[in-house]
SEMIZA-590615 format. One record per atom (N, C-alpha, C): residue in three letters; x, y, z. Coordinates in steps of 0.02 Angstrom, whole numbers, plus 50000, padded with zeros to 5 digits. Each point is the difference from the previous one (the first is absolute). Last residue first. Layout:
N
ALAXYZ;...
END
This chain:
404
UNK485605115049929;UNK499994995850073;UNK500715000950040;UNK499445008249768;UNK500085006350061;UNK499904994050078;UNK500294989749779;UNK500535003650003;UNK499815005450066;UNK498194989449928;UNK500394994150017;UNK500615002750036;UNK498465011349847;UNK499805002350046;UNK500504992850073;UNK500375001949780;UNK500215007050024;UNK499914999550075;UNK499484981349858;UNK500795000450053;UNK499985006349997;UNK497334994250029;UNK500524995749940;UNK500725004050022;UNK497834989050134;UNK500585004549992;UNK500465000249940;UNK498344982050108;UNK499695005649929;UNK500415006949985;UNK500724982150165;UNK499884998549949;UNK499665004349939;UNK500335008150219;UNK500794997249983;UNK499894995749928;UNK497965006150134;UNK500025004849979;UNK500794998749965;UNK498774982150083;UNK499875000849948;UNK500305007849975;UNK500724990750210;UNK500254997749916;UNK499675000249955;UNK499645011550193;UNK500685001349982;UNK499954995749950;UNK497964996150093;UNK500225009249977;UNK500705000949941;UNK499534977650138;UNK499675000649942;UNK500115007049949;UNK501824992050181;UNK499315001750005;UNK499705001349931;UNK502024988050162;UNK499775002749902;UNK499235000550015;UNK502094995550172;UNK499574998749984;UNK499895005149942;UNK502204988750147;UNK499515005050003;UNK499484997749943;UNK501754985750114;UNK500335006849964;UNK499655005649996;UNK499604975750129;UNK499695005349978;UNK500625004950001;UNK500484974349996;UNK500105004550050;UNK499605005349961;UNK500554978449912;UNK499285000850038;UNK500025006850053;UNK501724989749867;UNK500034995050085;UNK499365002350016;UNK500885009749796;UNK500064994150003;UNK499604995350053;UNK499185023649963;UNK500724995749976;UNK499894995550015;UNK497835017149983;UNK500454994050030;UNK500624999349954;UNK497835016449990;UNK500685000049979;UNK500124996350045;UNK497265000849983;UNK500705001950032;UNK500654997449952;UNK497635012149919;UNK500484995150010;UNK500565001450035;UNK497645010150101;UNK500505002149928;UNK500394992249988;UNK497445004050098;UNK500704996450008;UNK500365002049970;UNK497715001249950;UNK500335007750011;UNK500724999150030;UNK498264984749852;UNK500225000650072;UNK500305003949982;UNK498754991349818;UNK499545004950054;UNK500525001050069;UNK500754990749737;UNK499544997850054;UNK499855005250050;UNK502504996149882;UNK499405000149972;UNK499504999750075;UNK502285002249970;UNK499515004650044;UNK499405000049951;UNK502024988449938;UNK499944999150065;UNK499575003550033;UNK500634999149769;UNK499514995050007;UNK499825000450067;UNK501755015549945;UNK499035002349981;UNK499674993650008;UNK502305000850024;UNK499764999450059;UNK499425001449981;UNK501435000049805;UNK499904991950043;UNK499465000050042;UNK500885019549929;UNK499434999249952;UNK499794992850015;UNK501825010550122;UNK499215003049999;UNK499544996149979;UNK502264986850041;UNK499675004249970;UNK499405003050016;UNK501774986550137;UNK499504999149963;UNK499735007949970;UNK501814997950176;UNK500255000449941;UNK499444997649937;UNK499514996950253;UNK500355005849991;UNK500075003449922;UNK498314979650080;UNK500614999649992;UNK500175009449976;UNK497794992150085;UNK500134997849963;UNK500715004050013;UNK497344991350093;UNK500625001249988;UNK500485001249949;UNK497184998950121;UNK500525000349943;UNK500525004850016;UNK498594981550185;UNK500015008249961;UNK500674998549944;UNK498754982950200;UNK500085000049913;UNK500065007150008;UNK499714991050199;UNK500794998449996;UNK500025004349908;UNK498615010250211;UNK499754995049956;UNK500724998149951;UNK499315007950279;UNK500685001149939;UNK499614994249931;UNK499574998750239;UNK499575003449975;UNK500145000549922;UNK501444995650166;UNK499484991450004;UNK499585002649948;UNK501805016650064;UNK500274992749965;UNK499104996049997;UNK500135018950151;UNK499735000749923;UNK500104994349962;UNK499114995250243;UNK500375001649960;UNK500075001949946;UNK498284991750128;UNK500285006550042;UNK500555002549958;UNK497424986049965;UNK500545000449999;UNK500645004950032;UNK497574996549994;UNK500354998350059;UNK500504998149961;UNK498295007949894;UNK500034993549991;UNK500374997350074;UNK499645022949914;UNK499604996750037;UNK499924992950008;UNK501965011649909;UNK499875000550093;UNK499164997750002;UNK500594999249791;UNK500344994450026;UNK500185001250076;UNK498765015149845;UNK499714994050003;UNK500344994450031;UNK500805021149953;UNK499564999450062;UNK499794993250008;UNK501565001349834;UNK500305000850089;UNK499445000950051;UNK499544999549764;UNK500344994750027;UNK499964999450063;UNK499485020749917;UNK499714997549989;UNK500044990650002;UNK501925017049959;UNK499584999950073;UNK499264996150031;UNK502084987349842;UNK499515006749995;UNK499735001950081;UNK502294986149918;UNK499515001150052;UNK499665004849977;UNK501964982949918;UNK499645005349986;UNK499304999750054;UNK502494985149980;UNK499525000249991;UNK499785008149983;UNK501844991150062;UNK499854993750025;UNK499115000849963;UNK502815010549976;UNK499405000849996;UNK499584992349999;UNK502515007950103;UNK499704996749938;UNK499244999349993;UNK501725009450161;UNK499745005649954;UNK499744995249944;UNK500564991750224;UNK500455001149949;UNK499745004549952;UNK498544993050136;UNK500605002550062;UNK500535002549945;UNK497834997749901;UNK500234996650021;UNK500595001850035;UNK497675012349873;UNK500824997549986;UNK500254997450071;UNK497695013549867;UNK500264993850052;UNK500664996949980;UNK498475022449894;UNK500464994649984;UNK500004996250083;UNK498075015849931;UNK500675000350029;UNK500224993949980;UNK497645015349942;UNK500184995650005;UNK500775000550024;UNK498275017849987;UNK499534992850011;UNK500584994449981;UNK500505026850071;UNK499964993949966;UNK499474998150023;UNK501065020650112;UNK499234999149965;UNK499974994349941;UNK501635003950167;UNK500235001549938;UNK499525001049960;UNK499504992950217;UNK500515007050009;UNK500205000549921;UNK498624981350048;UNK499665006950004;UNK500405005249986;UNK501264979750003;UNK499435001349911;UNK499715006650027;UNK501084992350163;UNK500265001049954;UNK500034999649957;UNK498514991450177;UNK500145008550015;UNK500655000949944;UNK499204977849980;UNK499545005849982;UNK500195007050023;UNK501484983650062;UNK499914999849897;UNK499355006649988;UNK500204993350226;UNK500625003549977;UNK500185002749916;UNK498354986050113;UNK499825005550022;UNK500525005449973;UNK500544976549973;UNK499295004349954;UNK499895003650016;UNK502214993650096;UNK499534997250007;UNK499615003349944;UNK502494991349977;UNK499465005150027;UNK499384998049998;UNK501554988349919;UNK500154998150057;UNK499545005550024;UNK500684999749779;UNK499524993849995;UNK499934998950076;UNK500805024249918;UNK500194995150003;UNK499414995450021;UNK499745022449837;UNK500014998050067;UNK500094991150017;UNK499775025749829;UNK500624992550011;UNK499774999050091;UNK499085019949800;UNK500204995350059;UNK500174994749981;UNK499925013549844;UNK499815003450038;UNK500044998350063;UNK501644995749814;UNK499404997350006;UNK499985004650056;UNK501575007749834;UNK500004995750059;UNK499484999949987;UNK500634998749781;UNK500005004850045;UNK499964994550046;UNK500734998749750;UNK499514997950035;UNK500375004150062;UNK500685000549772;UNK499405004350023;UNK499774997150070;UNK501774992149898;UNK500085007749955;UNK499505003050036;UNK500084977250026;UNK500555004150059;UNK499805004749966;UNK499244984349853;UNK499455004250047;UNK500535003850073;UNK500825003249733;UNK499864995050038;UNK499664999550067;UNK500145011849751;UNK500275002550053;UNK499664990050054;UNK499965002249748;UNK500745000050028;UNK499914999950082;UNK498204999549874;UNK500294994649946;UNK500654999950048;UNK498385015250038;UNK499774992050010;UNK500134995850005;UNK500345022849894;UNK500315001050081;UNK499924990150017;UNK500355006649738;UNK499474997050063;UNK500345000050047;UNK501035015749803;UNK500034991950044;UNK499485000850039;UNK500825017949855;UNK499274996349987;UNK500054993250024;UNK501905017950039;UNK499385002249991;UNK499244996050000;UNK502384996050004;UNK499864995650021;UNK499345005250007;UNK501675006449860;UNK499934992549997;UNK499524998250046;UNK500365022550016;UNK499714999749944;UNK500054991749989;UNK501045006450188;UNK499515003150026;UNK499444997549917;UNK502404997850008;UNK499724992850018;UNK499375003650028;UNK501145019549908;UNK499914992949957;UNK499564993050017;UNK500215020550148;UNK499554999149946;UNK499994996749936;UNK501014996050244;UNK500315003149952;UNK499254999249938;UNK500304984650179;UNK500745005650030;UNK499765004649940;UNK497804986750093;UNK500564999249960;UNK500525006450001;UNK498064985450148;UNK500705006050034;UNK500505001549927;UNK498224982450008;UNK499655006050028;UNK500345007250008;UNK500694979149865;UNK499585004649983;UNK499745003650037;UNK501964989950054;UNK499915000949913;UNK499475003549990;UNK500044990450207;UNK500275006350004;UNK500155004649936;UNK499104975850047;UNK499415005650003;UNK500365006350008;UNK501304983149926;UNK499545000149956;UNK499395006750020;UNK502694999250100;UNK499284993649986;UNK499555003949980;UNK502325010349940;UNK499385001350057;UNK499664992949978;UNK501945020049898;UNK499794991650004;UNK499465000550063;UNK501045018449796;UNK499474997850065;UNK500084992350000;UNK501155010849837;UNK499595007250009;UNK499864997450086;UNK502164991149841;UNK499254996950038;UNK499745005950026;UNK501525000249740;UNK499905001350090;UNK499344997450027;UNK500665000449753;UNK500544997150055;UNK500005002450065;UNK497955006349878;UNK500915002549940;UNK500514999750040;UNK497934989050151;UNK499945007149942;UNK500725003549973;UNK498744978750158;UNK500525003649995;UNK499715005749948;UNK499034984350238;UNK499935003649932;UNK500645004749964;UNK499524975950185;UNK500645006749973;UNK499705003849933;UNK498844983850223;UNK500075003449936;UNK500475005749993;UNK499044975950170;UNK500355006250009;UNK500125003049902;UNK499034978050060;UNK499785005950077;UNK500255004749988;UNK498714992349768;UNK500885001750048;UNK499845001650070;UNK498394990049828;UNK500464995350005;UNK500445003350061;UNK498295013849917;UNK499664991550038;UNK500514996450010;UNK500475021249904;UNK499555001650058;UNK499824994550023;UNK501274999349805;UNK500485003850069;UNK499644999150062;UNK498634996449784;UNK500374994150029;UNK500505002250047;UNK498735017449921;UNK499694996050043;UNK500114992850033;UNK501315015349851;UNK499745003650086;UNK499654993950021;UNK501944995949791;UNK499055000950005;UNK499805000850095;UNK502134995649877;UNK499945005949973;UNK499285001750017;UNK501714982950133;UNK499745004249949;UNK499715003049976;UNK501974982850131;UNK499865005249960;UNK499314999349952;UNK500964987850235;UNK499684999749972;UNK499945006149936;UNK501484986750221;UNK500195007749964;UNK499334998949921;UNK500284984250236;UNK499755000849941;UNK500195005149995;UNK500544978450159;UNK500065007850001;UNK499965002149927;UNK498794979950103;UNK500345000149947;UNK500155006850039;UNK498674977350066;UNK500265006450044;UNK500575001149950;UNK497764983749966;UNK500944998949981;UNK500345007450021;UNK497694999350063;UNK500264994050012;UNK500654995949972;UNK498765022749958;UNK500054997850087;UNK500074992950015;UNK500165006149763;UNK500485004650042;UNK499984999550089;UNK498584990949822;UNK500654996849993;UNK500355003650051;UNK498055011449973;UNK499794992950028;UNK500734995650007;UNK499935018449874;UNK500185002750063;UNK499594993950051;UNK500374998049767;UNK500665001350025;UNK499945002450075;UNK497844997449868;UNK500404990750020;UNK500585001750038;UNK498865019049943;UNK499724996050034;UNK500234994450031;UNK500765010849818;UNK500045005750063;UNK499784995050053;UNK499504990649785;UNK500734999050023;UNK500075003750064;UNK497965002949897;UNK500174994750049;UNK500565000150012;UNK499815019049876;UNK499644999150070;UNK500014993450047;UNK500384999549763;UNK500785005450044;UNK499754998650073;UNK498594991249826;UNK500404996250019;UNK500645002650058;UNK498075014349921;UNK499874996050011;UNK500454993950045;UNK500795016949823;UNK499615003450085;UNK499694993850038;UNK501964992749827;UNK499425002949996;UNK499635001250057;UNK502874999649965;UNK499334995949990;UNK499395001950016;UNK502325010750018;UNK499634996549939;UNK499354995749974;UNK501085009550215;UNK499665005649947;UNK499664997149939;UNK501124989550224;UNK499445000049976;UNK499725003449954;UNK501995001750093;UNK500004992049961;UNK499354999549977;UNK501715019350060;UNK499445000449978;UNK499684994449984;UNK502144997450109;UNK499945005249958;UNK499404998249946;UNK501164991250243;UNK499394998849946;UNK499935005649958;UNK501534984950180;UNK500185005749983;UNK499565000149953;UNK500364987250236;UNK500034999949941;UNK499795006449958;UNK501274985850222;UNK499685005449956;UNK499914999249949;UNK500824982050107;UNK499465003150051;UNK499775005049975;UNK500924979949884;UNK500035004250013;UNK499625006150046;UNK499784976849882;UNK500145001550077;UNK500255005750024;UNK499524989249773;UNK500595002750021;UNK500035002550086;UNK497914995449879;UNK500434993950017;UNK500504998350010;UNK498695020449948;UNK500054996450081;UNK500454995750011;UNK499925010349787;UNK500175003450054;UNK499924997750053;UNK498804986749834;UNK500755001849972;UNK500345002950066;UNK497705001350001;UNK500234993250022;UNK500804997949992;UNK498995019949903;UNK499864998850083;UNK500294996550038;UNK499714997149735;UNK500355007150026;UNK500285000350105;UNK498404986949902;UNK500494998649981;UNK500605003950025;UNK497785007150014;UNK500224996550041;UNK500654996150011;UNK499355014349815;UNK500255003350055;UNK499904995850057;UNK499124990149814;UNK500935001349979;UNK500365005650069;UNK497634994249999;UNK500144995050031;UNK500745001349988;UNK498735016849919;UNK500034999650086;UNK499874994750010;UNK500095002749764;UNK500485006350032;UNK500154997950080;UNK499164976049885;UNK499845008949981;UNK500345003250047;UNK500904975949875;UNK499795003650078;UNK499635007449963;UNK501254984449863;UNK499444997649985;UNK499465000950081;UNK502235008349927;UNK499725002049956;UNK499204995849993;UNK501684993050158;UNK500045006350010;UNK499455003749944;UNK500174972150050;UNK500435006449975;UNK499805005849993;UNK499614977850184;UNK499695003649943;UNK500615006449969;UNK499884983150191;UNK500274996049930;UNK499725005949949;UNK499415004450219;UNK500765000950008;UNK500434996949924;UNK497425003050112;UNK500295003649905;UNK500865001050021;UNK498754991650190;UNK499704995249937;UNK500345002749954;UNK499925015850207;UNK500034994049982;UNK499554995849955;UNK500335025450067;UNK499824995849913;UNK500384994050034;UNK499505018350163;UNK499354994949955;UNK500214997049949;UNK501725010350150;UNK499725004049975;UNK499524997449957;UNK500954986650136;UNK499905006350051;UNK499505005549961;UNK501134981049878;UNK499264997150056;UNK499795006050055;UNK502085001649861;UNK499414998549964;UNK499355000650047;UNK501974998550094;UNK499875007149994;UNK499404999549957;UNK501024979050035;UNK499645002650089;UNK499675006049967;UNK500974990649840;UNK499554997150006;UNK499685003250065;UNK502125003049965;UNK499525007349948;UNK499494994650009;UNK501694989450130;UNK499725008750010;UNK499735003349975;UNK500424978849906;UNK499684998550078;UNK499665006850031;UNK501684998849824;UNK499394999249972;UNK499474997550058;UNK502325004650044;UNK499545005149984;UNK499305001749978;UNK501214980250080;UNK500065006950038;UNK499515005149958;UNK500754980849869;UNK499464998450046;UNK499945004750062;UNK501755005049836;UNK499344998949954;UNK499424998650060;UNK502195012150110;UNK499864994349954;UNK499314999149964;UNK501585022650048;UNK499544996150045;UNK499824993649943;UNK501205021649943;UNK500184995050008;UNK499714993550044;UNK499445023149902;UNK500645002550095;UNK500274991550003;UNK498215002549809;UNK500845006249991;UNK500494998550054;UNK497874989050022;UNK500414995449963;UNK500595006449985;UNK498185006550118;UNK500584995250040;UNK500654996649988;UNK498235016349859;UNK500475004350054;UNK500414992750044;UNK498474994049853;UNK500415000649962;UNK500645003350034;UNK497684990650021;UNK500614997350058;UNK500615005049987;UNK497995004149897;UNK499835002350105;UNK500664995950011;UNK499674996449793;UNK500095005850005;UNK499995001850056;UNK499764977549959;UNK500695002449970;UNK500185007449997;UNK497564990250035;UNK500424998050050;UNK500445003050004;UNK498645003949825;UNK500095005050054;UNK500405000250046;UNK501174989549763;UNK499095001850054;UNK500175005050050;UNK501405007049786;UNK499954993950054;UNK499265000750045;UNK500755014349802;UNK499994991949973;UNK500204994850069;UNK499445021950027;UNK499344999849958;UNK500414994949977;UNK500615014550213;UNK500254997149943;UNK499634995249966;UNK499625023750158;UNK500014992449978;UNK500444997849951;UNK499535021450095;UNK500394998049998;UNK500134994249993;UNK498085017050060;UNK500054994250031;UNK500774996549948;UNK499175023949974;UNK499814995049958;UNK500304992550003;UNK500135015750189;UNK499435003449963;UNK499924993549945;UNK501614994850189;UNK499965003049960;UNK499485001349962;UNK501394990750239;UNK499354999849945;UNK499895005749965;UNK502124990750167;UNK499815003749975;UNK499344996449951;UNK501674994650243;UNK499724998549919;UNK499435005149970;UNK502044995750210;UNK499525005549967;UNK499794998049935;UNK501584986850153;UNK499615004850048;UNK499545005349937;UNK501244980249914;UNK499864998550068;UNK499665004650057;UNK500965002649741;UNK499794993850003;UNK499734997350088;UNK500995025949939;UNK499474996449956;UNK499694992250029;UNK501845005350120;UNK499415004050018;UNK499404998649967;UNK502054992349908;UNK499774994850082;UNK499325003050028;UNK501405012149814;UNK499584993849979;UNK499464997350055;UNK501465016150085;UNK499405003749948;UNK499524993149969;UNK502114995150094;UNK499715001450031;UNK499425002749989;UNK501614997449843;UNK499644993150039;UNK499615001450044;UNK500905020449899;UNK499394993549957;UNK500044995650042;UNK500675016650171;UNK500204996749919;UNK499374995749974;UNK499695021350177;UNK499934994749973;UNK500354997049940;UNK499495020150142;UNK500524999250006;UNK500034991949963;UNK498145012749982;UNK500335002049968;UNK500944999850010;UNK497934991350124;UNK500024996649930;UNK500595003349954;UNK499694998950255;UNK499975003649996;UNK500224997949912;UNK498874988550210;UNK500555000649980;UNK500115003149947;UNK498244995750185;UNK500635001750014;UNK500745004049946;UNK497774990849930;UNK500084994450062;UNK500815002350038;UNK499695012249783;UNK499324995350026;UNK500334994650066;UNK500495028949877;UNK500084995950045;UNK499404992750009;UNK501045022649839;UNK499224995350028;UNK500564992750019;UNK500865029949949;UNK499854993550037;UNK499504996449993;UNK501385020749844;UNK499394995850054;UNK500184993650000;UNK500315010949781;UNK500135002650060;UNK499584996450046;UNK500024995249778;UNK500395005349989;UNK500425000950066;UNK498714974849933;UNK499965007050015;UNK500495004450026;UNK499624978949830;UNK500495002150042;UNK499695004950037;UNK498524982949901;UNK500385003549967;UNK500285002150079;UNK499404980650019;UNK499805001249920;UNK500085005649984;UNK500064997450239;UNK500535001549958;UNK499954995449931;UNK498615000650192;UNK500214995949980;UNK500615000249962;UNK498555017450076;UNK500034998650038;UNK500564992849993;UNK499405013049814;UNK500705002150043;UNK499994995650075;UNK498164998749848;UNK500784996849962;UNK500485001850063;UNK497885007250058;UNK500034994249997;UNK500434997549976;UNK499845024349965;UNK500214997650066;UNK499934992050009;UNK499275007849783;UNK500854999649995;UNK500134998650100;UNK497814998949941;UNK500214992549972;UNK500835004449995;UNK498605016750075;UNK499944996050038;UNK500394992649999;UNK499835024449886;UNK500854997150018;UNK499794995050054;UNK498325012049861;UNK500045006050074;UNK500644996250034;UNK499204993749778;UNK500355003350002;UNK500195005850070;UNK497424991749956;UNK500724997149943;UNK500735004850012;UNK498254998450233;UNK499975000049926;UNK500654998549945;UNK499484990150259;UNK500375009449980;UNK499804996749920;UNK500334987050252;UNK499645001549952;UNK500115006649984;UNK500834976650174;UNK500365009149945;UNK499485000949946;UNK499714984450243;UNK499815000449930;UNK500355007949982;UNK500394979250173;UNK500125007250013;UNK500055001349915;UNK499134979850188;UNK499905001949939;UNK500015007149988;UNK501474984250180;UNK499405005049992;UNK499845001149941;UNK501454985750136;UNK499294995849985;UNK499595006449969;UNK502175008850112;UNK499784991949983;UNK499264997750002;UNK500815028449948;UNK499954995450031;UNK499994990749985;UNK501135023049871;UNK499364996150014;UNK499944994150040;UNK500805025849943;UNK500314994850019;UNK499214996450014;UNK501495024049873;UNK499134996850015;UNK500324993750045;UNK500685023749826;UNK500134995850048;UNK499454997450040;UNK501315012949774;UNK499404995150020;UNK500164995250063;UNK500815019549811;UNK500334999650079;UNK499414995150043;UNK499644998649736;UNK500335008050027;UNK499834999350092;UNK499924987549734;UNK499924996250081;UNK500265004850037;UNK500115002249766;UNK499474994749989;UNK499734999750099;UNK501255019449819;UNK500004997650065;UNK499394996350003;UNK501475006749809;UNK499424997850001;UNK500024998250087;UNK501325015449787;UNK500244994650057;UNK499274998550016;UNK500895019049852;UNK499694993749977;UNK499924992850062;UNK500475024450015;UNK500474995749993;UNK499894993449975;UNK498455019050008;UNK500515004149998;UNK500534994850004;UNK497704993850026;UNK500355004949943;UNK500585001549977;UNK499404985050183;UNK499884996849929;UNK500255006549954;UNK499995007750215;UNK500424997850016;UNK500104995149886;UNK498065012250063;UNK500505003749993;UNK500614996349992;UNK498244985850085;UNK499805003949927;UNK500655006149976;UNK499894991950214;UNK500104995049972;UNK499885002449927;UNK500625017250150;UNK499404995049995;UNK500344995349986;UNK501415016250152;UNK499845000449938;UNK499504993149981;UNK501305006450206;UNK499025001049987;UNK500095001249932;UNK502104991350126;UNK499875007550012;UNK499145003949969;UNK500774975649989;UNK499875003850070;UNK499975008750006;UNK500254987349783;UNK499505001450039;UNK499764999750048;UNK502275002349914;UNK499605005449966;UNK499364999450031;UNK501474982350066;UNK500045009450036;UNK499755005749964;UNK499764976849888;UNK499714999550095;UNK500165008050022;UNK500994995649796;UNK499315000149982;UNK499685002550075;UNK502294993349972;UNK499975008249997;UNK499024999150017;UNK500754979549972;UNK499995002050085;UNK500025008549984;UNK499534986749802;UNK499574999750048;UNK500025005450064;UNK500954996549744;UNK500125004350057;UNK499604999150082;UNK499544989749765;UNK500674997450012;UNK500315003650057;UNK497414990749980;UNK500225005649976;UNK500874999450026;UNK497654994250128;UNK500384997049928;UNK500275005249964;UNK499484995950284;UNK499965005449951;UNK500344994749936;UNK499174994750250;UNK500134996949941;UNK499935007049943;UNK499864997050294;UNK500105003849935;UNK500344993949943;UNK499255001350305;UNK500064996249928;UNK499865005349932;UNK500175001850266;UNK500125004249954;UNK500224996049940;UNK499384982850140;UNK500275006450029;UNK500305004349953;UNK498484973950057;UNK500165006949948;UNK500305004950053;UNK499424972450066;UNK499945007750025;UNK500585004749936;UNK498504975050117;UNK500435003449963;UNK500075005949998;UNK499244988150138;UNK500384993449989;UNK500245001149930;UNK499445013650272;UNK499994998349920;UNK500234994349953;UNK500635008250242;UNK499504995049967;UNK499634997849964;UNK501375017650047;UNK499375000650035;UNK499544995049986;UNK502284999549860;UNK499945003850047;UNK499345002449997;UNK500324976249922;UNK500325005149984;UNK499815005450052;UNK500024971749988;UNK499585005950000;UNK500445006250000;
END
């Protein structure tokens, strides 16, 4: 792991083309454009002082239009091409002090790469292509073909391991594709735009399938591309660039509620609040909270004081045990009950921190005034979602998003 436990890490990265580079770099530190800099020397700054670091296991998406120098930072991270200036650091170690062998060793064991027009080879099967990365580093025929069989079967095409490449559609050749990079065991992997090529429809599942694959083969991901909305479902974390620079990085709901700059303010203009912000984004304290050990009299004098009709019930530990209306509660002192716990009805709607708005709308269907509770893991109340707040966070469009 690299410094802050990173598992990789950019530092003032620059790729300028052109036979003068390093004069190039001090011309545009001193603020001359990128466009000027083309004029006047012909040189081309592809990757201008870029710095970032991406966590283990994290899906850390670079998105930026044609030519904003996203697929030249993906070369450099690997050194397919050289970069000008700067540091990228993977697992400590620092690529640009690297001999080819060593560079090789990296390629074939810690970083495999996927490519937009999946890179196949069209006179071997599928099998022979998901192996093909083992068979380079030298691994035996029954090894490897064992391991792309495993990777096969991860990514649905077991059975078509005897099949040839030209007789797969777009988003089974990108499974291929998939299955290729894993099977190298490589812990990172490196994706330059993989899903573009293929049709709206089929792209989407892939999104789908890769992030189903993903919580169960634990990958560190550098993802490139050019479409907001795939940044927005696939990346915990986003690098928007613009004429070799990152404008803003931020998880997904900061992309659009908080954008740096009236560029990424105009990209993310017409996103569904629904689509990105998540229910932490909105959920509040609850009005009361009262433990499963108190009495009913108690539940009720703390609904009156907040003027409610209902309170959470939670457990010595803060793990919620239930829901209490007031209207409950009377009915359960006349029963001769004494406690809130006994009273407590166990069913209310829940739901996970990081779930979507537009997810949680199934959750307040029906006539109860209950907000949803926010639980982690262990069942502990984070806070609550009130009907108000999410229908008003959903019909918001990101101007009005951006002033939260």
């Amino acid at each position: 792991m690299s410094e802050n436990g990173s598992k990789i890490w950019c530092r003032n990265l620059w790729k300028v083309f052109g036979p003068h580079p390093d004069a190039i770099i001090d011309s545009a530190s001193d603020g001359s454009t990128k466009e000027q800099i083309l004029e006047e020397t012909g040189h081309v700054i592809a990757v201008k002082d870029v710095s970032f670091e991406v966590k283990e296991n994290e899906i850390f998406v670079v998105m930026g239009l044609s030519g904003s120098g996203k697929s030249t930072l993906i070369r450099c991270i690997n050194r397919l091409i050289e970069p000008t200036r700067g540091a990228v650091c993977i697992e400590g170690a620092d690529i640009a002090q690297m001999n080819d062998a060593e560079l090789r060793d990296l390629r074939r064991h810690k970083l495999s790469m996927v490519f937009q027009n999946f890179g196949l080879l069209p006179h071997r099967t599928v099998l022979d292509n998901v192996a093909f990365g083992l068979e380079v580093r030298g691994e035996g025929k029954k090894e490897r073909h064992e391991k792309a069989l495993q990777m096969l079967e991860q990514v649905g095409l077991k059975g078509w391991e005897k099949n040839r490449i030209h007789e797969l559609s777009g988003g089974m050749q990108q499974r291929v594709g998939l299955a290729r990079a894993l099977a190298s065991g490589a812990e990172t992997l490196l994706m330059d735009e993989p899903f573009s090529a293929l049709d709206p429809l089929i792209r989407r599942q892939m999104q789908d399938e890769f992030l189903n694959l993903h919580t169960t083969v634990k990958r560190t991901v550098i993802f490139i591309t050019h479409d907001l909305t795939e940044a927005l479902k696939l990346g915990d974390r986003i690098a928007i660039m613009r004429d070799g620079e990152i404008v803003q990085i931020g998880r997904p709901e900061e992309i659009v509620t908080k954008p740096a700059d009236d560029y990424v303010s105009e990209f993310v203009r017409d996103v569904p609040m629904g689509k990105v912000l998540s229910a932490q984004t909105i959920m509040e304290q609850p009005a009361t909270v009262v433990q499963s050990d108190q009495s009913i009299e108690d539940a009720i004098e703390a609904m009156r004081l907040k003027e409610g009709d209902w309170t959470f019930i939670i457990d010595g530990t803060g793990r919620v045990k239930g829901t209490l209306t007031l209207e409950d509660a009377r009915a359960a002192v006349s029963r001769g009950l004494s406690r809130a716990g006994e009273a407590a009805r166990s069913e209310f709607a829940s739901t996970a921190p990081d779930v979507t708005l537009e997810q949680c709308l199934s959750l307040v269907t029906g006539e109860s005034n209950i907000p949803v509770a926010v639980l982690d893991d262990e069942r502990h109340l984070l806070g609550v979602i009130t009907r108000p707040a999410l229908f008003e966070a959903i019909q918001s469009d990101s101007t009005n998003g951006k002033q939260n």
